[in-house]
Structure formats: structure tokens, C-alpha cells
C-alpha positions as protocol buffer text, in pm:
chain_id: "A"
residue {
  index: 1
  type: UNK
  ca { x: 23004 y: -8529 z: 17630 }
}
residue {
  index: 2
  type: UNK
  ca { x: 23143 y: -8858 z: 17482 }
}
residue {
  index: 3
  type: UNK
  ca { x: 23078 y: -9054 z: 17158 }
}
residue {
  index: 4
  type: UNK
  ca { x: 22943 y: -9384 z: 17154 }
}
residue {
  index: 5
  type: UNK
  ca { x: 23087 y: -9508 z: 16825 }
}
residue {
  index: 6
  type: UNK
  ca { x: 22861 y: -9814 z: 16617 }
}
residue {
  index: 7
  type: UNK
  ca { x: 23008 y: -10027 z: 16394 }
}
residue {
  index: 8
  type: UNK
  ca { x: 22821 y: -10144 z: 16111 }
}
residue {
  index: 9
  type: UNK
  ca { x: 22967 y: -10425 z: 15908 }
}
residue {
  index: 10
  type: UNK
  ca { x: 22711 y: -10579 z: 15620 }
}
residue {
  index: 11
  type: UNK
  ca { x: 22467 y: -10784 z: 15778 }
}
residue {
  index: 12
  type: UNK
  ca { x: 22486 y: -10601 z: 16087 }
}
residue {
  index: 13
  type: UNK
  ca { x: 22202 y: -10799 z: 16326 }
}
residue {
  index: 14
  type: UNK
  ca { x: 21969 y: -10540 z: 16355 }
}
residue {
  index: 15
  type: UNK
  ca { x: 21769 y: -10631 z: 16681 }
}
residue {
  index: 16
  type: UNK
  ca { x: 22116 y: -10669 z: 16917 }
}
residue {
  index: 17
  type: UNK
  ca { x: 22149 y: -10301 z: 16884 }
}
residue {
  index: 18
  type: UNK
  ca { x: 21835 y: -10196 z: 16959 }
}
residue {
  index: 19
  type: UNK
  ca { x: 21806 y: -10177 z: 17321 }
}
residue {
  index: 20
  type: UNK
  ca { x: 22126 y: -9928 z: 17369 }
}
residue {
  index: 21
  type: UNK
  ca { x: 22096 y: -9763 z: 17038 }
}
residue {
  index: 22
  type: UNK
  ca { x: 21713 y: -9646 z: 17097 }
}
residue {
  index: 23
  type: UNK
  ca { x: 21837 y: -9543 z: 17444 }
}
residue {
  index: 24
  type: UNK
  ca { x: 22116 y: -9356 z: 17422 }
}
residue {
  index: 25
  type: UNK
  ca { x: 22004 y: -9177 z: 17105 }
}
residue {
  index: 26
  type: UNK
  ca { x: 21657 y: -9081 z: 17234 }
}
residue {
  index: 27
  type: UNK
  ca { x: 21750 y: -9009 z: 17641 }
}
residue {
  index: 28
  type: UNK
  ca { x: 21377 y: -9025 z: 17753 }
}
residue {
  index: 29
  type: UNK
  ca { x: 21542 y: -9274 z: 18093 }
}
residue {
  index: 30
  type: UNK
  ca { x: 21834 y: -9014 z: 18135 }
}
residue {
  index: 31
  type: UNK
  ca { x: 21876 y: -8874 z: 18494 }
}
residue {
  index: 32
  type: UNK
  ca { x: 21873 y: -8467 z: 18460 }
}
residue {
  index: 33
  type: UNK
  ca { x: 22231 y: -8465 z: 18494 }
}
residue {
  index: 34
  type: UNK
  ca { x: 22351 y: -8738 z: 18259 }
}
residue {
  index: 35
  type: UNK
  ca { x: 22649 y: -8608 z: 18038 }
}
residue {
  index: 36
  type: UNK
  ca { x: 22548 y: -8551 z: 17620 }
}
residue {
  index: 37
  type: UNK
  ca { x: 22556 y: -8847 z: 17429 }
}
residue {
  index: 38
  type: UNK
  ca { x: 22657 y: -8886 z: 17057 }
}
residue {
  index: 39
  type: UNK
  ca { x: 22508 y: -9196 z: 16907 }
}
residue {
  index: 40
  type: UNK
  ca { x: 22768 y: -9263 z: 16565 }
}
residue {
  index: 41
  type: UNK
  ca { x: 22765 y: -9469 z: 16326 }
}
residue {
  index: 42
  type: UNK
  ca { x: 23110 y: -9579 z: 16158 }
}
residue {
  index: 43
  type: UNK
  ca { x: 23151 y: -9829 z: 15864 }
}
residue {
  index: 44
  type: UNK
  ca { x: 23516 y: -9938 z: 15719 }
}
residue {
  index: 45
  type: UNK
  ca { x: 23455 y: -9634 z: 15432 }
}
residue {
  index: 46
  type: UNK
  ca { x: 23162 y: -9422 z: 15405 }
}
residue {
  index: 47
  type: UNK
  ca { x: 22941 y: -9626 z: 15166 }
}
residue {
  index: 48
  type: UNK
  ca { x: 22581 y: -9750 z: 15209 }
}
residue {
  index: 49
  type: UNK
  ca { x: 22596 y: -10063 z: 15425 }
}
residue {
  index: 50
  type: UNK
  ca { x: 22263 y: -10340 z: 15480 }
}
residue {
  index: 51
  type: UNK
  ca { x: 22183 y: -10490 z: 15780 }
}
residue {
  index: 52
  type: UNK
  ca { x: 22065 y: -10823 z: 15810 }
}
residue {
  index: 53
  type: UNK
  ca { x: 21688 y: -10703 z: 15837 }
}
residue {
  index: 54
  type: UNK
  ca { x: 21742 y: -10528 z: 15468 }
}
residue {
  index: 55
  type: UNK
  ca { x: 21757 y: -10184 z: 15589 }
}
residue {
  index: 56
  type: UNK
  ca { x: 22036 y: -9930 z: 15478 }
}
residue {
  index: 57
  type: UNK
  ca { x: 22272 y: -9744 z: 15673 }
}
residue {
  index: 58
  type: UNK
  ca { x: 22490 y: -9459 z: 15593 }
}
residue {
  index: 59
  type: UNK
  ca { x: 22793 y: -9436 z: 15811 }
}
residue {
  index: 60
  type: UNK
  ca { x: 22878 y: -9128 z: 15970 }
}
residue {
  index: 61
  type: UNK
  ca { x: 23207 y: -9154 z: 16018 }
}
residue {
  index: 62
  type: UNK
  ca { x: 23515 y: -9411 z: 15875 }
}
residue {
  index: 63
  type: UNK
  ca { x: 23762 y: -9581 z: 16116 }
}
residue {
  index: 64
  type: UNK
  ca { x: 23997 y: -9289 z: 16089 }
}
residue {
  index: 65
  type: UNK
  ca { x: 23752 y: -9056 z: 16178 }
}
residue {
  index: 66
  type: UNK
  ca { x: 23709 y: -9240 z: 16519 }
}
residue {
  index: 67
  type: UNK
  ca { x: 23873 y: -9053 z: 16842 }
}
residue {
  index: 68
  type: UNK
  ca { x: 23975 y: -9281 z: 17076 }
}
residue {
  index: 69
  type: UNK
  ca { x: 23983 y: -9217 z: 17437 }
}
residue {
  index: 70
  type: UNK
  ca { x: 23851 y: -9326 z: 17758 }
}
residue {
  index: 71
  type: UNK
  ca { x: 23570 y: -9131 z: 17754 }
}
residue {
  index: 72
  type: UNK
  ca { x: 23413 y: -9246 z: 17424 }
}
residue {
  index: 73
  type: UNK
  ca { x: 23270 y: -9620 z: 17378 }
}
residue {
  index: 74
  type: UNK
  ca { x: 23296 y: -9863 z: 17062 }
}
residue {
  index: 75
  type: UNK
  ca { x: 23008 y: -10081 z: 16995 }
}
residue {
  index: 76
  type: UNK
  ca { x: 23048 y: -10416 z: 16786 }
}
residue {
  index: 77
  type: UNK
  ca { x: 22719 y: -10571 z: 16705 }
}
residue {
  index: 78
  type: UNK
  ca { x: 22657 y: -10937 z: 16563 }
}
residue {
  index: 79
  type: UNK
  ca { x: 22694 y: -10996 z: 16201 }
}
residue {
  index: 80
  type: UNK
  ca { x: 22739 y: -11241 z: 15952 }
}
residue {
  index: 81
  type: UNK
  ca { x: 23036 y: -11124 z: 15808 }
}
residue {
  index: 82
  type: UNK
  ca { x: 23287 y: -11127 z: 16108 }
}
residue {
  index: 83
  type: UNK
  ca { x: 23558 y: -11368 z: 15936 }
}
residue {
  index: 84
  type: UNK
  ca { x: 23605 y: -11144 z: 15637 }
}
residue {
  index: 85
  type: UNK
  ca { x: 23971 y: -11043 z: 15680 }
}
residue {
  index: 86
  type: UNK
  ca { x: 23871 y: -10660 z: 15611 }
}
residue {
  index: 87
  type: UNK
  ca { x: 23724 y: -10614 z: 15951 }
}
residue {
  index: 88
  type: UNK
  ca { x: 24045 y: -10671 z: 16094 }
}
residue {
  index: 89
  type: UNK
  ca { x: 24086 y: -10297 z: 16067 }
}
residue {
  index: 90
  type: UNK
  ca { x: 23792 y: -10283 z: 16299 }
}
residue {
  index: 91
  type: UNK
  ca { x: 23965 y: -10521 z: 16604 }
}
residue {
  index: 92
  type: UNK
  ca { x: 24287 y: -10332 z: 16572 }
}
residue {
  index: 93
  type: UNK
  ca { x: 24060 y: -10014 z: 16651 }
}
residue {
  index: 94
  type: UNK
  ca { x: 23914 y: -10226 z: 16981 }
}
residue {
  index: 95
  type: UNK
  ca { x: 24219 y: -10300 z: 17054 }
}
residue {
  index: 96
  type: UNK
  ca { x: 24323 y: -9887 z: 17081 }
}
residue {
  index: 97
  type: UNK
  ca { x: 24015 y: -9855 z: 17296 }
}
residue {
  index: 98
  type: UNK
  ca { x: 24055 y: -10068 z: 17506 }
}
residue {
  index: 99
  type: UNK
  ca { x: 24408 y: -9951 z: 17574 }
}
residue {
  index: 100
  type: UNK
  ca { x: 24321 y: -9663 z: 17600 }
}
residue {
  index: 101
  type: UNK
  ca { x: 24068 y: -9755 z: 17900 }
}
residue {
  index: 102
  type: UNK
  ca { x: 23767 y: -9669 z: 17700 }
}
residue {
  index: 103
  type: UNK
  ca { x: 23471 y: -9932 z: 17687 }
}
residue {
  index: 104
  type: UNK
  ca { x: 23424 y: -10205 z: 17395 }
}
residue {
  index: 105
  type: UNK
  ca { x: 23085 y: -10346 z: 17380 }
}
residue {
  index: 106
  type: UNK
  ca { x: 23099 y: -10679 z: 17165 }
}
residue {
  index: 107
  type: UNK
  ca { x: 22787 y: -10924 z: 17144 }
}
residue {
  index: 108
  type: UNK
  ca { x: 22773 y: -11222 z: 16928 }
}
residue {
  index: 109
  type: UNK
  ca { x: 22969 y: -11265 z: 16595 }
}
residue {
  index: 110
  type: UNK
  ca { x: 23204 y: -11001 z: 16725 }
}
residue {
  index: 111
  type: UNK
  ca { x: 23314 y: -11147 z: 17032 }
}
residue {
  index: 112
  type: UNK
  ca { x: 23428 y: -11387 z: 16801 }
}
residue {
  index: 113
  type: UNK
  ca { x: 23657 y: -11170 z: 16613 }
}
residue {
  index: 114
  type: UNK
  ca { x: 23762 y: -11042 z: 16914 }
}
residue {
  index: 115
  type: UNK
  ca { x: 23843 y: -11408 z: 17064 }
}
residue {
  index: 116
  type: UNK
  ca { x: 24069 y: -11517 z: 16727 }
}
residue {
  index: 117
  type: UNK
  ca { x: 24251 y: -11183 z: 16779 }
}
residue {
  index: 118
  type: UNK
  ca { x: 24361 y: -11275 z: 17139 }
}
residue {
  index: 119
  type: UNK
  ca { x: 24145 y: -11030 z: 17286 }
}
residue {
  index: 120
  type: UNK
  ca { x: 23947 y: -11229 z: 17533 }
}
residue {
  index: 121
  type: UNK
  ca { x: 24248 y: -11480 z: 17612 }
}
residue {
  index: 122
  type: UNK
  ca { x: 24301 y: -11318 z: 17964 }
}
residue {
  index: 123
  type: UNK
  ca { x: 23971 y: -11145 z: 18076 }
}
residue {
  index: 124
  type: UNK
  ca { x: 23642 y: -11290 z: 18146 }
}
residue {
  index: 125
  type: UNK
  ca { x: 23399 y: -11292 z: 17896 }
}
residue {
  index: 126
  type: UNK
  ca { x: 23095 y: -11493 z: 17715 }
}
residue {
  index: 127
  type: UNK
  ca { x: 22977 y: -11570 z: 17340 }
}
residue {
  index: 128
  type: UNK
  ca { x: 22750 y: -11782 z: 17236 }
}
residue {
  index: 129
  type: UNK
  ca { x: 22888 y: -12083 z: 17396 }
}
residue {
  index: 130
  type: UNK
  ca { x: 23194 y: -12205 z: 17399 }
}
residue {
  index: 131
  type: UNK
  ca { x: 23149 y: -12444 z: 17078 }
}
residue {
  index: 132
  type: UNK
  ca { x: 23091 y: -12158 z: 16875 }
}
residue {
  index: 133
  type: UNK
  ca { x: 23439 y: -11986 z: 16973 }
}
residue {
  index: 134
  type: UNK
  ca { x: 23631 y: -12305 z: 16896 }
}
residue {
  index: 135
  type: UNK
  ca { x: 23400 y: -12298 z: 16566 }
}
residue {
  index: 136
  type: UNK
  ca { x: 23441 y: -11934 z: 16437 }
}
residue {
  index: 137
  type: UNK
  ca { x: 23786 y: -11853 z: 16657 }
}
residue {
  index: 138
  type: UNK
  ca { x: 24034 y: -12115 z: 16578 }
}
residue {
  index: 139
  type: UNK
  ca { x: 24329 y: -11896 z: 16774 }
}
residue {
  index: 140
  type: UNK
  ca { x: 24097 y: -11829 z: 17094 }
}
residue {
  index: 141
  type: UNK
  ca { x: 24290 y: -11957 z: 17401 }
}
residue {
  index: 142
  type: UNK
  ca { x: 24022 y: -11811 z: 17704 }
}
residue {
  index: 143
  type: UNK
  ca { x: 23886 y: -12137 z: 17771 }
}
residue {
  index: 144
  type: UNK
  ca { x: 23933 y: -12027 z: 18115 }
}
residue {
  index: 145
  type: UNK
  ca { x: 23799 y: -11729 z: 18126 }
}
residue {
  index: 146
  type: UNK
  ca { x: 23430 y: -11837 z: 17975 }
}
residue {
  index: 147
  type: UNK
  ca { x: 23135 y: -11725 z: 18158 }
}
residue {
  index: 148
  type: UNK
  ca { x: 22790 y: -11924 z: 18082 }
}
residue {
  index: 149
  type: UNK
  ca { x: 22602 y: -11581 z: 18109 }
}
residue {
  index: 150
  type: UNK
  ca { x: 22374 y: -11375 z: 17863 }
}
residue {
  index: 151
  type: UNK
  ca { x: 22611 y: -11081 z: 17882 }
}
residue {
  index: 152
  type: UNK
  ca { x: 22953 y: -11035 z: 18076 }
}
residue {
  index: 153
  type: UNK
  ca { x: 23088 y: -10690 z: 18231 }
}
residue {
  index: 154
  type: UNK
  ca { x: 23476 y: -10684 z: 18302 }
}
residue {
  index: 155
  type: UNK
  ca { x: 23592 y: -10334 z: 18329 }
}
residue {
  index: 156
  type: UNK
  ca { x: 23580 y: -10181 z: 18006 }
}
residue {
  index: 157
  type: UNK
  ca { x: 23471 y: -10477 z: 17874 }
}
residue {
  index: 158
  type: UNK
  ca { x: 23094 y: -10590 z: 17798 }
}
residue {
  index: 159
  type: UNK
  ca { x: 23050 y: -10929 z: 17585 }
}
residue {
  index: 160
  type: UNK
  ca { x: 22730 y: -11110 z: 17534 }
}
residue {
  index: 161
  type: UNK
  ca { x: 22565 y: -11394 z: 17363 }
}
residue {
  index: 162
  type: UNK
  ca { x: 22280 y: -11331 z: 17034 }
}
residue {
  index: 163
  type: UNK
  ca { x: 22054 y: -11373 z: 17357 }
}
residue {
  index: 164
  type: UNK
  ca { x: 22180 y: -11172 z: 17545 }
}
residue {
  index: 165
  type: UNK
  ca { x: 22070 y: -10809 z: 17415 }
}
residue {
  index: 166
  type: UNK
  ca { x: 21887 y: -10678 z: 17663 }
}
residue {
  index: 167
  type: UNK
  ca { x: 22143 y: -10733 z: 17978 }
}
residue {
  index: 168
  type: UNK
  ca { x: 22441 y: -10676 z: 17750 }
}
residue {
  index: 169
  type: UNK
  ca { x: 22229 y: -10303 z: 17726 }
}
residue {
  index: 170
  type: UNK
  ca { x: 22180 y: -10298 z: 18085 }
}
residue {
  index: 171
  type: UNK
  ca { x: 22561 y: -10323 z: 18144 }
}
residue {
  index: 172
  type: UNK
  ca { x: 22700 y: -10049 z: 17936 }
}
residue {
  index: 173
  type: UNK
  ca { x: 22359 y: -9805 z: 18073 }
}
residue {
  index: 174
  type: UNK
  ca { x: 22512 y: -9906 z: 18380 }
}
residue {
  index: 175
  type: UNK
  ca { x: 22875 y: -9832 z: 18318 }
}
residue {
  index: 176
  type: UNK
  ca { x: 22770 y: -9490 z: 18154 }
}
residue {
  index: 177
  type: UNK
  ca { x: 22600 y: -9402 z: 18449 }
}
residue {
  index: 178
  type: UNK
  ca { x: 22296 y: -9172 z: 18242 }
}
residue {
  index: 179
  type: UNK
  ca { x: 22000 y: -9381 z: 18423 }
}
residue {
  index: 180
  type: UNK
  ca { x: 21941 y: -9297 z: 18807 }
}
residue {
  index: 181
  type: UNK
  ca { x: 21980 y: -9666 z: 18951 }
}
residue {
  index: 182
  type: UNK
  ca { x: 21628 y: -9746 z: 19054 }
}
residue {
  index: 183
  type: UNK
  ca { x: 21521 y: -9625 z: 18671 }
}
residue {
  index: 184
  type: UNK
  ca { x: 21739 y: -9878 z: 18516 }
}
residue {
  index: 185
  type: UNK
  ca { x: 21637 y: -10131 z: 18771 }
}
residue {
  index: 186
  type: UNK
  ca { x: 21266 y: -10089 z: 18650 }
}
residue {
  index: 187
  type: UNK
  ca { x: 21347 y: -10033 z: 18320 }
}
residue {
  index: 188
  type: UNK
  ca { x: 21530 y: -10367 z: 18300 }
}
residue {
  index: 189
  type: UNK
  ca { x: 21270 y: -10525 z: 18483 }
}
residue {
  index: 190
  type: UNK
  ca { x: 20979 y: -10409 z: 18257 }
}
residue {
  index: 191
  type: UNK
  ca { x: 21126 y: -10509 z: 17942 }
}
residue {
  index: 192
  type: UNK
  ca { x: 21261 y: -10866 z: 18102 }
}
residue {
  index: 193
  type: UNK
  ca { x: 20924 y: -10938 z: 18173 }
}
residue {
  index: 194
  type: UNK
  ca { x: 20631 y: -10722 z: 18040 }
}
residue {
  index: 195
  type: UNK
  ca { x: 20471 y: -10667 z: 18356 }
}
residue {
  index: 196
  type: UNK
  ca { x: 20288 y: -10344 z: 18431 }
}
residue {
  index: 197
  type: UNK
  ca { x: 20368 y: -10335 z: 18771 }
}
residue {
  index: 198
  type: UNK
  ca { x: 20753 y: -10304 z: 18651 }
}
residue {
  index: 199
  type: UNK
  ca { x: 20590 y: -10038 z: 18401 }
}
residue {
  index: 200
  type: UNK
  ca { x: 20457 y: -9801 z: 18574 }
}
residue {
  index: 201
  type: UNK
  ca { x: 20786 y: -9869 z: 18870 }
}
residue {
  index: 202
  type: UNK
  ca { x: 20988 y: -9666 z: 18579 }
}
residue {
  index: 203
  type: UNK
  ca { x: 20764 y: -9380 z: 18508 }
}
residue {
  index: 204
  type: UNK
  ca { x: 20751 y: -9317 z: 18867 }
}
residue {
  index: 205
  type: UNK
  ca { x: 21131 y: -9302 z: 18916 }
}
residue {
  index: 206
  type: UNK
  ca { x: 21106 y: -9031 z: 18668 }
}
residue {
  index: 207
  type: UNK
  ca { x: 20813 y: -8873 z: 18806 }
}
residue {
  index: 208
  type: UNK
  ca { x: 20994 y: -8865 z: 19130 }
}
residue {
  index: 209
  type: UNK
  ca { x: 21323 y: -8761 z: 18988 }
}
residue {
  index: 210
  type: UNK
  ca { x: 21523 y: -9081 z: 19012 }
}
């Protein structure tokens, strides 16, 4: 079993979430013999938080409730609060995991935060574009390590652009390993482009067992 941690700073963006959230929380894609997942959410304290589309949230856990090891994964959504200095506390915790060789999952306003803490200085990565890190990361030196892609995988390491929601899901499904290949194949496919054809390609990798 492993934890997949969410943060959930104030004006968390709802709809970047939503793909691995609904997921990873609900398993109805999971091969038969995909490990327990625990779907947290974990705010700087325990107090009511409000995401960007209005709604509350009520933290599960605080940051030093986290466990942090390779097998559990930290999830940073977009927000509109990333250069507050309090979620500091929150990079230094990415920072453990991903020293630790666990996954970090950062998309949007959060790969910025990671970027002016020197985190994405030496690995390949994306955002959303490189005018916005010079913009919102005045210390990020990993010019040279930009991608121009939706959603980046390097090791334990998943960034991705406000666009890029639905790959930047596909990646850490992937790196999880809970969806038989083919199912995540359709699965992607169908919700890249609404065709039934890609539809009914997933139910019948479940019907069949993966």
C-alpha cells in the first residue's frame, strides 16, 4: 500500500487534480493486482482551505503528519498562492521526497515554486512556458533543461503545464503501475479525444482482464 499525499494550498486549481485524484481514489481502471491506494489530503495546518472553484476542503493530515518514503507520492497542484513565503514549508517537504526517491508530481503554479527553490535547475522539466518561470521564479537557472511539452516525466519527477492535466495524469498512472498498459492506453485515448471507438477500447481491456 502507499499514500499518495495532496497538497492543498488556498486557491488550489480544482480541475488539474481531477484526472489522478478521481482515479486513484475510485480504482474502477485498476488491474486486479494493483497495490491499495490512499488518496490524502494535507494542508500547512488542519484548517478549512478553498479552492479556486469555491469549494472547501478539510485536510487530512498537516506536513508533519506526512511519511516520506519511496513508496508514497506528493502531489502539488496549481494555485494562486505559490509565492506566499509560507508554502516554503511545502518545497522543503518535496525536496525530502524526492531524496528520498519517492515521486513529486508538480503542475503549474507549483513547478514554479519548485523552479525558484533550485529544484528543476538540473533535471528536465516543463511549466507553463518558459516566460512564466523567469516571471514567477526569479532564482530558476534550468533554462536548459526546459521541455516545450504538456507534461514532463524524469524519474521521480512529473511536471506539467495548466494544460497539461490529463498527460501529467497519464504519467504518474503510468509510474504507479495500477492500470494494465493497454487500459491506460484507451483510457488516455478516450478522454484525449471523446471518441467511442476509444470508449468502448477501455471497457473491453477490463472485460478481458487487461
Amino acid at each position: 500500500m502507499f499514500t499518495v499525499y495532496v497538497y492543498t494550498p488556498d486557491t488550489l486549481a480544482d480541475w488539474e487534480i481531477g484526472y489522478v485524484t478521481a482515479e486513484l481514489h475510485s480504482r474502477r481502471f485498476f488491474k486486479k493486482d494493483a497495490p491499495d491506494v490512499s488518496v490524502k489530503m494535507v494542508g500547512l495546518s488542519k484548517d478549512p482551505v478553498q479552492t479556486m472553484g469555491g469549494f472547501t476542503i478539510l485536510p487530512d493530515h498537516d506536513l508533519d503528519d506526512m511519511v516520506v518514503n519511496k513508496n508514497n507520492v506528493l502531489v502539488l497542484p496549481g494555485a494562486g498562492a505559490w509565492n506566499d513565503p509560507k508554502h516554503n514549508r511545502m518545497i522543503a517537504k518535496a525536496k525530502d521526497f524526492l531524496a528520498a526517491d519517492a515521486m513529486v508530481c508538480a503542475i503549474c503554479g507549483a513547478t514554479a515554486a519548485l523552479a525558484n527553490a533550485g529544484v528543476l535547475d538540473r533535471r528536465p522539466h516543463t511549466s507553463n512556458g518558459p516566460g512564466y518561470l523567469k516571471m514567477f521564479a526569479p532564482d530558476y537557472n534550468g533554462q536548459q533543461f526546459y521541455v516545450d511539452k504538456p507534461s514532463v516525466a524524469d524519474q521521480n519527477l512529473i511536471t506539467a503545464s495548466s494544460t497539461g492535466a490529463l498527460l501529467w495524469a497519464k504519467q504518474i498512472i503510468e509510474r504507479l503501475d495500477v492500470f494494465q498498459p493497454d487500459t491506460l492506453q484507451s483510457w488516455y485515448s478516450y478522454f484525449s479525444t471523446g471518441r467511442e471507438e476509444d470508449f468502448f477500447a477501455l471497457m473491453q481491456t477490463l472485460s478481458t482482464g487487461g
